[in-house]
N, C-alpha and C positions, 0 to 999 in steps of 0.2 A: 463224342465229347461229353463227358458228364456235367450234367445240371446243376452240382455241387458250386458253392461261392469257395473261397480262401477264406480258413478260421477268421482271420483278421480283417474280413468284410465281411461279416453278419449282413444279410439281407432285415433292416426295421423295420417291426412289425406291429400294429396298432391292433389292440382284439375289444370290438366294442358287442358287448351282450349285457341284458338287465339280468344275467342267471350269474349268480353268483361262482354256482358249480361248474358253466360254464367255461368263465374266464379263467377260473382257474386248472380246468381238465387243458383246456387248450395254450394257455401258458406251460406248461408243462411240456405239454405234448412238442411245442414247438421248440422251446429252450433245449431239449434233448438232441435237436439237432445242430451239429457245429456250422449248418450256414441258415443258421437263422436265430435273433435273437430277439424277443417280447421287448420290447419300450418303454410299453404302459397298455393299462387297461381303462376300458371308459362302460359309463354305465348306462348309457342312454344318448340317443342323438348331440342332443346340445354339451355334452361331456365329452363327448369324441371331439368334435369341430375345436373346442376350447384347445383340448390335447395335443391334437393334429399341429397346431400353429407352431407351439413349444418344443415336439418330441421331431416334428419332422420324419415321420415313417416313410418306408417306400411301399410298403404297402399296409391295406385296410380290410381289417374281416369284420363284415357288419354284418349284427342280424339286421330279419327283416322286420319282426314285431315287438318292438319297446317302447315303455310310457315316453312322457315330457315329448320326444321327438323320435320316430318312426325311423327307421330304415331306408325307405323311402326318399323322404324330405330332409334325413341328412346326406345322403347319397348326390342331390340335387344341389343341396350347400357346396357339397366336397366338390364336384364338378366344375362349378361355379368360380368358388373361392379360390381352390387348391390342389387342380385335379392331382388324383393318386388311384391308382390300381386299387379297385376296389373288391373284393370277395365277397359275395352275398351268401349267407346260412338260410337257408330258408325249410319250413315244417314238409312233408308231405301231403298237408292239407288243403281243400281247395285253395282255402285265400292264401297259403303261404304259396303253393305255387303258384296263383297268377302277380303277385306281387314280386316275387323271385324275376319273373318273363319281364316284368316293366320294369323293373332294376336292369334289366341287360338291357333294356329299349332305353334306360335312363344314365345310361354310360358303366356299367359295371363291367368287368370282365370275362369273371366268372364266378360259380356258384355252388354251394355244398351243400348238399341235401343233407338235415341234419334226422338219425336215426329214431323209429317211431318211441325206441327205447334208448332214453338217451345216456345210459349206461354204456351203450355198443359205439360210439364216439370214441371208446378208446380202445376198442383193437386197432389191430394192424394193419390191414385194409382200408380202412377210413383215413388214421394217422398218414399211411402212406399217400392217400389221397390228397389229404390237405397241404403238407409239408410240398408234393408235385407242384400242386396251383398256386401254392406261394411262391415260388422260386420259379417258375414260369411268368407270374404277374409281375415280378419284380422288372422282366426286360420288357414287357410290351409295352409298345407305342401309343398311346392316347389319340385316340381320332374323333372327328365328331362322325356321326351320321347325318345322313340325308333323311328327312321326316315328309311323310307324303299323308292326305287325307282322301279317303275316296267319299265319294254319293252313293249310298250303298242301294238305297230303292234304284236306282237307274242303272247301278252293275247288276243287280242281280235282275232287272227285267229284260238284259237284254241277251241273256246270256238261255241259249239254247240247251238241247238234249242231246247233243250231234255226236257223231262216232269222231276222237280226233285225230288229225292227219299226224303231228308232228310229236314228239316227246321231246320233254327235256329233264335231263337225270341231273339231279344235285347232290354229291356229299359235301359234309363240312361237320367240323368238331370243336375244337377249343373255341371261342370267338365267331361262331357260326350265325347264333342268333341275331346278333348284330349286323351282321355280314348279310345273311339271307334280309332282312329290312332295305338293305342298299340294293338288291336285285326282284327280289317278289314284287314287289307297289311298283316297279318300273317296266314290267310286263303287261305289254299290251292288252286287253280284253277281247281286241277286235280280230284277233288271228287265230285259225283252229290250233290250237297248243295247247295241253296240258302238262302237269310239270307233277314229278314225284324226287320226293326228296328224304333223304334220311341224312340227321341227325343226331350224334350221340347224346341221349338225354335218358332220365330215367322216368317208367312209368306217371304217369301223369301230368308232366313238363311241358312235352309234345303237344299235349289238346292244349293249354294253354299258348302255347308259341303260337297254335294255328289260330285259336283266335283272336292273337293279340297281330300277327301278316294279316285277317283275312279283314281290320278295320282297315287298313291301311292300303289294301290291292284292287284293282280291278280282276283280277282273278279271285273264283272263290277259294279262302283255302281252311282245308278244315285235315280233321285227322282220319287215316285211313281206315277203312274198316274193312273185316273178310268178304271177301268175295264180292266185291264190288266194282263196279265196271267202270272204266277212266272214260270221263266225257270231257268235249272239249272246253275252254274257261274255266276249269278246276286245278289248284293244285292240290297233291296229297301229300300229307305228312304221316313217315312211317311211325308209329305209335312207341313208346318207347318200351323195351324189352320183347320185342316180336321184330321179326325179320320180315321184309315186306318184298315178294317174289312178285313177276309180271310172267304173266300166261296168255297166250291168245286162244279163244275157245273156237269152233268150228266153222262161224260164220261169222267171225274176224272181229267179234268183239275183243278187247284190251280187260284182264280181269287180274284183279290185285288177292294175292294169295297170303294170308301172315300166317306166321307160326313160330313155334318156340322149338326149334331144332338147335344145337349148341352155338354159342358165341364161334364166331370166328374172328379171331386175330383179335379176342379178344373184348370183342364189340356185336351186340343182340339191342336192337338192328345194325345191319353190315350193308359198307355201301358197296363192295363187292360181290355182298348177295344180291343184292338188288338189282344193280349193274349187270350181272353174268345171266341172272336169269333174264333180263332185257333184253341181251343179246342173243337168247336162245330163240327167243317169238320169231326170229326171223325179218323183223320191221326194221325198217332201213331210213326213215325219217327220223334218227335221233341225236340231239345234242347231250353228250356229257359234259360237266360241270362238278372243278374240284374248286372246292374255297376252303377257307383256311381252320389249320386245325391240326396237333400233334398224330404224329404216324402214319401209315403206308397206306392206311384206308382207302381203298377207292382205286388205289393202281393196277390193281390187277384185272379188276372193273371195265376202266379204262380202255387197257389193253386189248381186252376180248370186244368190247363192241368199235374199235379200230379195225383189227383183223374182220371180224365176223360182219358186224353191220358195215363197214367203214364210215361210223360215223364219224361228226364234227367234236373234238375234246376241247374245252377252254379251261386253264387253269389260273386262277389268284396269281399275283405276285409278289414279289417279298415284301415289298418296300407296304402295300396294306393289309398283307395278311398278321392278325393277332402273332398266329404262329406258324411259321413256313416250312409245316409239317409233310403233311398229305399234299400242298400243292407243290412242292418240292421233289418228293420221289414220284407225282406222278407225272412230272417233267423228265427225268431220267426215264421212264421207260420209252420214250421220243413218239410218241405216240398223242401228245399235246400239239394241236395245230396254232392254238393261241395264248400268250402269257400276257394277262392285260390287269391293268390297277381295278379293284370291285367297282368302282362308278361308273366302267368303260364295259362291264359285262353286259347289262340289259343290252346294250347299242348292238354291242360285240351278236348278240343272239338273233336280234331284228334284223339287224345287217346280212345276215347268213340266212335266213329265212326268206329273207326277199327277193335275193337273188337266187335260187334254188328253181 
């Protein structure tokens, strides 16, 4: 089924940036396409919200750094006032990506890494990029999350060096970071588990997702690094554009391998890569986990540590997944023992765990 609207349903689109050149590369860019049509342009927080009321978009591309009112703090308005599918721009810089991370922590949907050179904004690659996220955001479902705080001196002192018993494998893409928030902080601290997870994000994105889960988890969670050995109360986050393999070394240490070998299916890190190499250690204590997110990511993943490990798969379901991409075909491969809404995952994990 193509993603395309009927000429004569434009997908409204609200484009708020204080870059002049902006507004207008991305009006462009977008008008060029017959399902989707520019509304208006706003030039700073408090100019969009005014806009918003009037034009009625169905979706919203906000930066994240502009005078008068932030990105942020309109983001927090729109939510508030009037929710709308919201698209964050955000720099490759540190503060533009940890700000980008709490825009998705703060109801956004998703996010566009805007070019160090922002002339390259308008190839074809990008364009196609934007135009996907727009027409994608237009049909998601608006959900709250669940928001959890931890006591970080008390996680972190009680939390050992110990080799761990069990793994738990997570993909997820469109709508993920979100998503991962309703399951990480809801994972117990007091159980030997460790969790790795890959995420499609681009360099730099990842360390900040991890430490914006690892305020909020009794696990610690931070970003993976080479060669580094999986202990238990850790999660790890595959780094973005490195593929993160799982190896067991000779005396049964757990050792996290990255590298820059090709995209597969499109995606560096792959949670197929991940998953298959999981499967290969031979460890037989592991949960897979698909949550939500456009394409096939992860099924094949899946599959191989079903046959091979027989492990436990849980997959997202429609009704809260963003996009019911990847939890969708990796249901068709029948290789899913469980289809459950993201708030019933943690249970869903502990519950299998216990009785094991």
């Amino acid at each position: 089924m193509s993603l395309k609207l009927k000429k004569n349903n434009p997908i409204k689109v609200l484009i708020v940036d204080d870059s002049a050149f902006m507004r207008k590369v991305l009006s462009d860019m977008l008008n060029s396409d017959d399902s989707i049509s520019v509304v208006g342009t706003a030039v700073d927080g408090k100019d969009a919200l005014e806009k918003i009321h009037h034009l009625h978009p169905d979706v919203v591309t906000l930066d994240v750094d502009m005078p008068v009112m932030d990105g942020i703090n309109c983001l927090k308005q729109i939510m508030q006032r009037v929710p709308k599918p919201v698209i964050m721009f955000g720099s490759e810089t540190e503060y533009g990506t940890e700000m980008t991370i709490r825009a998705l922590d703060e109801g956004a949907v998703d996010f566009v890494v805007k070019p160090k050179n922002i002339f390259e904004i308008k190839n074809d690659s990008k364009r196609n990029e934007i135009i996907e996220k727009i027409i994608i955001a237009k049909n998601i479902k608006l959900k709250s999350i669940q928001k959890k705080t931890i006591d970080s001196d008390k996680r972190a002192a009680s939390k050992g060096r110990k080799p761990v018993k069990n793994i738990i494998a997570i993909g997820s893409s469109t709508g993920g970071p979100k998503a991962l928030q309703t399951v990480i902080p809801y994972l117990p601290g007091d159980m030997s588990i460790a969790v790795l997870i890959v995420q499609h994000m681009p360099p730099g994105f990842t360390k900040s997702l991890a430490e914006r889960l690892d305020s909020k988890s009794n696990l610690i969670v931070k970003e993976a690094t080479h060669k580094e050995k999986v202990l238990e109360g850790y999660a790890y986050i595959a780094p973005g554009d490195s593929h993160m393999k799982i190896q067991t070394s000779a005396n049964g240490d757990i050792i996290i391998n990255l590298d820059k070998s090709p995209p597969v299916g499109g995606h560096r890190p792959s949670v197929d890569v991940m998953m298959t190499s999981l499967s290969e250690t031979g460890l037989q204590n592991i949960i897979g986990v698909i949550l939500t997110g456009m394409g096939a990511d992860g099924s094949a993943g899946i599959k191989k540590l079903k046959e091979v490990n027989k492990s436990f798969i849980i997959a997202q379901d429609e009704e809260t997944s963003v996009v019911y991409g990847m939890p969708k075909m990796a249901v068709q491969t029948g290789a899913v023992d469980k289809i459950v809404s993201l708030d019933k995952i943690p249970s869903e994990i502990i519950q299998y765990l216990g009785v094991r």
